[in-house]
C-alpha positions in Angstrom: 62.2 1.9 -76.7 64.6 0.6 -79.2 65.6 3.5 -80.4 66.4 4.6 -76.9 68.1 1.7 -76.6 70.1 2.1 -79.4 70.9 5.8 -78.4 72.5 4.3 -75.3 74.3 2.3 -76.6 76.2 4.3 -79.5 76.7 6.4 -76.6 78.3 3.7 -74.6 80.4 2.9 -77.8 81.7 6.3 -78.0 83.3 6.0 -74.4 84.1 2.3 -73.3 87.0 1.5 -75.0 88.9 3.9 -73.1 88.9 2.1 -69.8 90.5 -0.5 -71.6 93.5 1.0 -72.5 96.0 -0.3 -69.8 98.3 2.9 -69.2 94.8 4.6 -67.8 93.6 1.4 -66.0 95.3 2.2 -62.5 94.3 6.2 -63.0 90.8 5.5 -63.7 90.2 2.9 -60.5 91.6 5.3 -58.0 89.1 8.0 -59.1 86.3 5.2 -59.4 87.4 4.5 -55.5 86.5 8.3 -54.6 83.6 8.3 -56.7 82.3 4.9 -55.6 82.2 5.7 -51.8 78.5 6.9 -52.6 77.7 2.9 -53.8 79.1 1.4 -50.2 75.4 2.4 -48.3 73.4 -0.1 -50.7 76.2 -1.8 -53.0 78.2 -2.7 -49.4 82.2 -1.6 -48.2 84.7 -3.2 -51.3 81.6 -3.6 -53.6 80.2 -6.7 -51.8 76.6 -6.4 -50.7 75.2 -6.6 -47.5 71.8 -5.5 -48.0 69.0 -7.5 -49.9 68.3 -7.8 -53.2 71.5 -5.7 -53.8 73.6 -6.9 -56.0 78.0 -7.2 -55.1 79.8 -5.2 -57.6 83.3 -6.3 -56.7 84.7 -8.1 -59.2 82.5 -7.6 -62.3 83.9 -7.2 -65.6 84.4 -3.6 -66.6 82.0 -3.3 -69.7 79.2 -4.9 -67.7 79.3 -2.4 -64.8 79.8 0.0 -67.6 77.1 -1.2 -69.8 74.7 -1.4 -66.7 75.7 2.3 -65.9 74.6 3.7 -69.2 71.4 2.0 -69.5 70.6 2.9 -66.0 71.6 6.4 -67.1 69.0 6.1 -70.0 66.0 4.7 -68.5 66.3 1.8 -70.4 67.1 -0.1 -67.7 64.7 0.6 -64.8 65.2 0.9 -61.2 63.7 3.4 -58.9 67.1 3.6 -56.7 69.8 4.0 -59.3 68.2 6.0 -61.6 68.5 9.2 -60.2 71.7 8.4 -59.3 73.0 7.3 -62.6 71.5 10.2 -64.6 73.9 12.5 -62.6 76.8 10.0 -63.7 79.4 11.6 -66.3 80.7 9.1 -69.0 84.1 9.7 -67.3 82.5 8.6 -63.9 81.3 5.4 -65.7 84.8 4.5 -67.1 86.6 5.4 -63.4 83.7 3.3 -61.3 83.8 0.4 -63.8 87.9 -0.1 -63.4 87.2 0.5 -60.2 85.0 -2.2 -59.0 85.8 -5.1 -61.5 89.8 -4.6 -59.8 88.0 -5.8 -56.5 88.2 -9.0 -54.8 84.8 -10.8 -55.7 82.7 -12.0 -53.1 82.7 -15.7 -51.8 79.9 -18.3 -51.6 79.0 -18.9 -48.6 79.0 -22.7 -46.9 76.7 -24.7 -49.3 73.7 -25.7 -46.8 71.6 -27.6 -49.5 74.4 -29.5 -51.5 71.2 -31.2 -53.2 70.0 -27.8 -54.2 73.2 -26.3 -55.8 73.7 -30.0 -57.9 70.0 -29.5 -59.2 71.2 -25.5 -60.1 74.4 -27.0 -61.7 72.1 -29.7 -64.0 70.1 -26.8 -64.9 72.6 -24.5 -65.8 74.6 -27.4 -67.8 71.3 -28.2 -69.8 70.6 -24.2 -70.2 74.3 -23.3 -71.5 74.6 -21.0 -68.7 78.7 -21.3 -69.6 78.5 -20.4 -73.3 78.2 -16.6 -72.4 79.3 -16.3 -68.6 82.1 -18.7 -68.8 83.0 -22.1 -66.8 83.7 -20.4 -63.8 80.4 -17.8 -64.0 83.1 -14.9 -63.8 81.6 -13.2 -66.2 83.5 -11.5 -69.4 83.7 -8.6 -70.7 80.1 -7.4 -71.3 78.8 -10.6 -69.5 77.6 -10.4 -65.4 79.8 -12.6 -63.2 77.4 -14.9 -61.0 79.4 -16.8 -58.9 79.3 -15.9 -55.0 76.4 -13.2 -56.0 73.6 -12.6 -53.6 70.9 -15.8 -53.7 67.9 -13.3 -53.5 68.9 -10.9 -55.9 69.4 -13.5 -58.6 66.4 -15.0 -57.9 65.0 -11.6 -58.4 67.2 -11.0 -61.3 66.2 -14.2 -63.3 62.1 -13.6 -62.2 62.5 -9.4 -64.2 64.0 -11.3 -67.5 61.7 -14.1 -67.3 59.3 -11.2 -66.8 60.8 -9.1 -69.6 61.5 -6.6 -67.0 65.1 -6.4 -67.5 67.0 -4.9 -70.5 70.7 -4.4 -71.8 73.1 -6.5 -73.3 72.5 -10.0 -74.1 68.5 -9.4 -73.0 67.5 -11.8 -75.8 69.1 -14.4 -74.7 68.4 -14.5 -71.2 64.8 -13.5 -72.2 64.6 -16.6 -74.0 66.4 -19.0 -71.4 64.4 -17.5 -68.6 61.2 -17.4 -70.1 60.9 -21.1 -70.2 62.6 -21.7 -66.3 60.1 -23.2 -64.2 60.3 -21.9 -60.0 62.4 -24.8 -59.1 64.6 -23.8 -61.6 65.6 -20.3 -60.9 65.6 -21.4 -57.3 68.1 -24.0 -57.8 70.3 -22.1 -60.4 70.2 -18.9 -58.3 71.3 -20.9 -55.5 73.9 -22.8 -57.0 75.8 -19.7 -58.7 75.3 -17.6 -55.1 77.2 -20.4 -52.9 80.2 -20.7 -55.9 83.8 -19.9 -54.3 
């Protein structure tokens, strides 16, 4: 498995950093926008999810829709829907649907309905460091998943496969280790709290 997961990611190394060369930005997003109309059935129209347990895409930094991409690609990152899917994907495909999708206007919280809730998520994610890695605002950076305004469920579900040691990619050991020790009330609260950000 590690090697695996090493494989994937020389491979990812070998291809990233060219969707971060600004001349090519604008290029690659317009081919990620043809290529991407394939991800509006589950992923939602502009990247932003309608369906459950389907994560928004809109507005996620580059090298973490990348990233994802190419360990999806490698079956080191399971899931029965994208897999076949992402092993059809072309590096150049990766680069084009991850300038693509992080230009997008993120989705927005919804109305807070349990402001009690979302301060016990905000204590938990202050006493977990939550910040350190997906910044004050949980935008998310670089290789790092934006959280704010994603779906409730599907980081409930999200938090539940690392706790698990389900989940794999970049950063797994440290949100292993953080959720690991999360009690219910915990991921309920932080999963709610990040979903209903603006």
């Amino acid at each position: 498995m590690r090697k695996q997961l090493m494989r994937s990611a020389t491979l990812g190394l070998a291809f990233m950093g060219i969707a971060f060369n600004p001349a090519r930005a604008a290029d690659a997003a317009a081919a990620g926008k043809t290529k991407a109309e394939i991800c509006a059935g589950c992923h939602g129209e502009n990247g932003i999810s309608q369906t459950e347990n389907i994560p928004s895409l809109a507005g996620q930094p580059d090298q973490f829709l990348q990233w994802q991409l190419v360990f999806l690609r490698a079956g080191s990152r399971k899931s029965e829907q994208m897999q076949p899917i992402a092993e059809e994907i072309s590096n150049e495909d990766i680069r084009n649907l991850g300038a693509y999708f992080s230009q997008l206007a993120p989705p927005k919280g919804p109305p807070d309905n349990d402001p009690n809730l979302s301060k016990k998520g905000a204590e938990a994610a202050r006493g977990r460091g939550c910040a350190r890695c997906h910044t004050d605002s949980y935008a998310g950076t670089k290789a790092v998943a934006r959280l704010a305004g994603q779906r409730e469920e599907y980081l409930v579900k999200a938090l539940h496969e690392y706790k698990a040691g389900l989940r794999v990619g970049g950063g797994v050991a440290a949100m292993a280790d953080i959720a690991y020790s999360l009690s219910e009330e915990e991921i309920t609260a932080l999963a709610h709290y990040m979903a209903h950000l603006q």
